[in-house]
C-alpha positions in Angstrom: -9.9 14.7 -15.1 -11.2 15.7 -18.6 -14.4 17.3 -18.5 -16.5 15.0 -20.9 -15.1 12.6 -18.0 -17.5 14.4 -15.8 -20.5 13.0 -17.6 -19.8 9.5 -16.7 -21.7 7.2 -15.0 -18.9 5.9 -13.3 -15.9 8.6 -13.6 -12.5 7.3 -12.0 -13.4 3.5 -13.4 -14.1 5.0 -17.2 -10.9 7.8 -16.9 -8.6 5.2 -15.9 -9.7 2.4 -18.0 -9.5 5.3 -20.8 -6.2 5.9 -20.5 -5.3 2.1 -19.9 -6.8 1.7 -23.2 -4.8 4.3 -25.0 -1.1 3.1 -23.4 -1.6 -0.4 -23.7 -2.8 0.1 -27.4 0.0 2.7 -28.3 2.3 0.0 -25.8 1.2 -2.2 -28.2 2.0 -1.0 -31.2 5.3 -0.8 -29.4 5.5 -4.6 -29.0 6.0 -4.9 -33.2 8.1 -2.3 -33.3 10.6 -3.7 -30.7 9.7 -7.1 -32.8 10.9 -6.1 -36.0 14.0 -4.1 -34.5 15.2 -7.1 -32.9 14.5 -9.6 -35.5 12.1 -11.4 -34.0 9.4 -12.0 -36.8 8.7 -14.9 -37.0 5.2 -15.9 -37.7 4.2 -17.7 -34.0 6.0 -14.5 -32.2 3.8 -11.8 -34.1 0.9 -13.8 -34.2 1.5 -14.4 -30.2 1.9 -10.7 -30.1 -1.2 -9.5 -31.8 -3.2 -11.6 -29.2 -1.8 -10.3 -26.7 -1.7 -6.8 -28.1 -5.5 -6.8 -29.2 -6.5 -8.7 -26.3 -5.3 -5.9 -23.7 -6.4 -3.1 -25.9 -10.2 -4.5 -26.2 -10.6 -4.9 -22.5 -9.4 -1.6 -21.7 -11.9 0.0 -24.4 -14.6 -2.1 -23.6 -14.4 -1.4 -19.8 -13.8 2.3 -20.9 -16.8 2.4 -22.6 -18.8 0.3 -20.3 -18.0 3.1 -17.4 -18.6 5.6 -19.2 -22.2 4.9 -21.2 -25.0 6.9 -19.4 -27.5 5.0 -21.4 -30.8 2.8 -21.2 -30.5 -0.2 -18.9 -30.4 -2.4 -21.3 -27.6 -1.2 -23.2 -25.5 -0.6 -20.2 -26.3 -4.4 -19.6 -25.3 -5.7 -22.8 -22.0 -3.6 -22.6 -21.5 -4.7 -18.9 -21.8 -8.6 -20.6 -19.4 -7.6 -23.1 -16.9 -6.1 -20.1 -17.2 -8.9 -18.5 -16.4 -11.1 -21.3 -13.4 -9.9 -22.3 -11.8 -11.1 -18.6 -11.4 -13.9 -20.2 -9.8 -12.7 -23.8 -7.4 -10.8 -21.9 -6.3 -14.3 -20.3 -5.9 -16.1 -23.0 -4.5 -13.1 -24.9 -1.8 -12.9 -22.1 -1.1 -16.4 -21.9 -0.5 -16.6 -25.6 2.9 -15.1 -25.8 4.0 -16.5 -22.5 3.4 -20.5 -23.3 4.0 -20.4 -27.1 7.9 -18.5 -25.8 8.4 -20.8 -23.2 7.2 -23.9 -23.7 7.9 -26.4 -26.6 6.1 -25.9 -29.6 3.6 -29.3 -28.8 3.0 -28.8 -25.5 2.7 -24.3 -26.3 0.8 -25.0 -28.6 -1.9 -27.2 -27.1 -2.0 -25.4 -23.9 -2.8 -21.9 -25.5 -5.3 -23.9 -27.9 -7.1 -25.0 -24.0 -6.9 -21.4 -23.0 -8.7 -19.9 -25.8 -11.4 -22.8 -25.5 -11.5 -22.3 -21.8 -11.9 -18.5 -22.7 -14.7 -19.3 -25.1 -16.9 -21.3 -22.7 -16.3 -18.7 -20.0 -17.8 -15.9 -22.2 -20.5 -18.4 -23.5 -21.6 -18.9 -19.6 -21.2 -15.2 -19.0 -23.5 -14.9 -22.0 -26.0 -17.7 -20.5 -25.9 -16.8 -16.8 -24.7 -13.7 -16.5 -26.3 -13.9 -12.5 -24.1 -16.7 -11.7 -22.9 -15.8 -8.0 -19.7 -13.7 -7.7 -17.9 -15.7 -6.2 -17.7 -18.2 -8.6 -17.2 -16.1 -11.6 -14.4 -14.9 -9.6 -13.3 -18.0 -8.7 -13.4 -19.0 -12.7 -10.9 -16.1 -13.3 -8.6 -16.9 -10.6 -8.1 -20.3 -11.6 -8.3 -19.4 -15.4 -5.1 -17.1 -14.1 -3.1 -19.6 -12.2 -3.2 -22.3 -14.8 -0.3 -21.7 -15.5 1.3 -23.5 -12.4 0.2 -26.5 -14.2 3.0 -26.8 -16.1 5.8 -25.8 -13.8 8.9 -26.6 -16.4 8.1 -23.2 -17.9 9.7 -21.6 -15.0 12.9 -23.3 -15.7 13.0 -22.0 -19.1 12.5 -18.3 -17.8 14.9 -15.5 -16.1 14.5 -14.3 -12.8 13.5 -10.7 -13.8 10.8 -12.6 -16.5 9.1 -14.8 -13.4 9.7 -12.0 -11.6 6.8 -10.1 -13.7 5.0 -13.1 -14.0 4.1 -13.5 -10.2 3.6 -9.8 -9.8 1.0 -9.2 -12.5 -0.6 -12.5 -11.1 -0.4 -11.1 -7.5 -1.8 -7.6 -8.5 -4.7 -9.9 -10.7 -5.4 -11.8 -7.4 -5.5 -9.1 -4.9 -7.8 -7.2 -7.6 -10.0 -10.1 -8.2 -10.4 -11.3 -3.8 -11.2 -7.4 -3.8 -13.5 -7.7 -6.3 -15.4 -11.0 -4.8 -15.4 -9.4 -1.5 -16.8 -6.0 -2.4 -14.2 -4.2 0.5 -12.3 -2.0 1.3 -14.5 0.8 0.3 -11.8 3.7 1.0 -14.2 6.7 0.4 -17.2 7.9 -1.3 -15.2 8.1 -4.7 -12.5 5.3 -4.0 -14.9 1.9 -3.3 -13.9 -1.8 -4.0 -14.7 -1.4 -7.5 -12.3 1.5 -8.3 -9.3 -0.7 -5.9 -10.3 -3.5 -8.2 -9.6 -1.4 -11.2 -6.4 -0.2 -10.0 -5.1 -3.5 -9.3 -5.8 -5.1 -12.7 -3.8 -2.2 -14.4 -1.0 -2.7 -12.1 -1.5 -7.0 -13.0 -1.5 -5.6 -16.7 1.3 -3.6 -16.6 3.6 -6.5 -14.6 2.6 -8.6 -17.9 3.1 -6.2 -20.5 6.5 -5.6 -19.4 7.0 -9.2 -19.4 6.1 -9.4 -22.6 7.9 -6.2 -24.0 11.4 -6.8 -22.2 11.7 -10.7 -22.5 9.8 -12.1 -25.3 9.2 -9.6 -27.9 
């Protein structure tokens, strides 16, 4: 581990979110390159793209930073709302590609258009009451995640390896976010709930990004 690493307030969750920051951004950047090699450039794919792209990237910093910031209380707080909020952007942002690729342009387009706005109001209420009881903002995210079996034609318009991704980055999301609700296993003194909780949601990310990267970009 770096040692500026050393000076954070909470080292394993900043250094890895650090470094899931700077792959998923460079991954990314990735995404448009592949894009444009393979002619995909239309305006709904790059634009689908850039959510996703941005939205990944953000949380990553913003959870980075969060861990890292030995500052004040209240501007570890205000940084802490703004890690939380981004759960949600990284949602929608990963829902964007996935609906507007595989569903029909109406329906796509409606259903990422309810995703953002059920984003929106999440981070509005995170804003509000940012006390509201763990398990129903974990509850929020899990559903939030899983809307997608609302729709269950999509599946029949995907591959096997593309669902395939699909259910592990939404089982490593799950498993991360029960952890998280739960507050156990604490493994050791350095490896608690909240670093497991970490680790799973990279795992859930990179599942999705590869999704995105091998089947719709």
């Amino acid at each position: 581990m770096p040692c500026f690493m050393k000076k954070a307030r909470d080292p394993i969750s900043s250094y890895t979110h650090f470094l899931g920051a700077i792959l998923f951004g460079a991954g990314a950047i990735l995404l448009f390159f592949k894009a444009f090699a393979t002619g995909s450039t239309d305006k709904r794919t790059i634009l689908s793209l850039l959510a996703f792209g941005c939205s990944i990237t953000a949380l990553y910093s913003a959870s980075a930073i969060y861990h890292f910031c030995n500052r004040e209380p209240k501007v570890i707080f205000h940084l802490r709302k703004l890690d939380h909020s981004m759960i949600y952007v990284l949602i929608a942002g990963t829902y964007t590609p996935i609906l507007l690729a595989y569903l029909e342009p109406p329906k796509g387009a409606a259903f990422t258009a309810a995703m953002w706005i059920i984003a929106a109001a999440g981070i509005a209420m995170k804003l509000c009451w940012f006390n509201a009881p763990r398990w129903l903002t974990t509850l929020l995210y899990l559903l939030m995640g899983w809307a997608i079996l609302a729709d269950m034609s999509i599946f029949s318009r995907m591959s096997a390896g593309a669902i395939c991704l699909l259910v592990l980055g939404g089982v490593f999301y799950t498993v991360g976010g029960v952890i998280y609700g739960l507050k156990k296993p604490n493994l050791s003194s350095k490896l608690g709930f909240h670093e497991l909780f970490h680790l799973f949601v990279l795992g859930g990310s990179l599942f999705h990004y590869l999704l995105v990267l091998l089947y719709i970009a």
